[in-house]
C-alpha positions as CSV (number, residue, x, y, z in Angstrom):
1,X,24.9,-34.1,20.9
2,X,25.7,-30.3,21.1
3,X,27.5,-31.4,24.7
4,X,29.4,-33.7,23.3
5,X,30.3,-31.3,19.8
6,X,31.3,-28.5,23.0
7,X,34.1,-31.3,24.9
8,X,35.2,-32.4,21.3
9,X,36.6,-29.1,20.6
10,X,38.4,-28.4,24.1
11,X,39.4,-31.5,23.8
12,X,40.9,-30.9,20.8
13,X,42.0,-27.6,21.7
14,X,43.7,-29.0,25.1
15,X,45.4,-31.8,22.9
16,X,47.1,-29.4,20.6
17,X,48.1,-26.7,22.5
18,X,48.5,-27.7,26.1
19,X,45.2,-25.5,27.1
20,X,41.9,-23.9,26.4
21,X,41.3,-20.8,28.1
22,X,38.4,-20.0,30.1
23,X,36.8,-17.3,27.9
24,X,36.7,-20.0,25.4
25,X,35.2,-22.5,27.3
26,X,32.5,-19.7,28.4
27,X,32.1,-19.0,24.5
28,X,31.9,-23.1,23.3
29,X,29.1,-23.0,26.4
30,X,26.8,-20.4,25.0
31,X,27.1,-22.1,21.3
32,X,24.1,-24.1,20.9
33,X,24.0,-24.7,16.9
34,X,25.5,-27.6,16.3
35,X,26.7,-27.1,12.8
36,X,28.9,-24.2,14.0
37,X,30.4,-26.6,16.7
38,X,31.5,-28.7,14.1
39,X,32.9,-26.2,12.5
40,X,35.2,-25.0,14.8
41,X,36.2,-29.1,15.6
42,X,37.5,-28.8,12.3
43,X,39.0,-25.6,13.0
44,X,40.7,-26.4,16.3
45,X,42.3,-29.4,14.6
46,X,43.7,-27.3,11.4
47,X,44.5,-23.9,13.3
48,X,47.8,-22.6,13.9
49,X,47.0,-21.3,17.4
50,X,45.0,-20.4,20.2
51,X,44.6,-17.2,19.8
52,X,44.0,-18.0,16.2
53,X,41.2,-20.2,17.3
54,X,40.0,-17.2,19.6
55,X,40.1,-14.6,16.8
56,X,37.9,-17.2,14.7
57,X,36.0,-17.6,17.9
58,X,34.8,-14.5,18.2
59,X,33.9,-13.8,14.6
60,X,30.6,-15.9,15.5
61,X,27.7,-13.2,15.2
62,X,25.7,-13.9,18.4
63,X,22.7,-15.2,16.8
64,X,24.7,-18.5,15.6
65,X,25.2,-19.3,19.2
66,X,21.9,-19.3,20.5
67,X,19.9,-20.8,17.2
68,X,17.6,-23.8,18.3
């Protein structure tokens, strides 16, 4: 599930804006909560930007990304 939630979004993020950077693909990997991956599906569909998306991106306090 949390695989599929992480290729969703760069999907989505390649579909929209041509590309997804590698620092966010090394972010998305270390994201584990899958609630917060939806989240930014949502957000990667609605944003105006990549670096939009990035900004959001890194607002993520670091113990969202590793929750089990």
């Amino acid at each position: 599930m949390v695989i599929n939630a992480r290729e969703s979004v760069v999907t989505a993020l390649r579909t929209r804006f041509g590309v997804t950077p590698t620092e966010v693909s090394e972010r998305l990997e270390a994201i584990d909560d899958l609630d917060v991956l939806r989240k930014l599906l949502e957000q990667s569909i609605t944003i105006a930007s990549i670096e939009e998306f990035q900004l959001r991106l890194n607002e993520i306090p670091p113990s969202e990304e590793a929750s089990e």
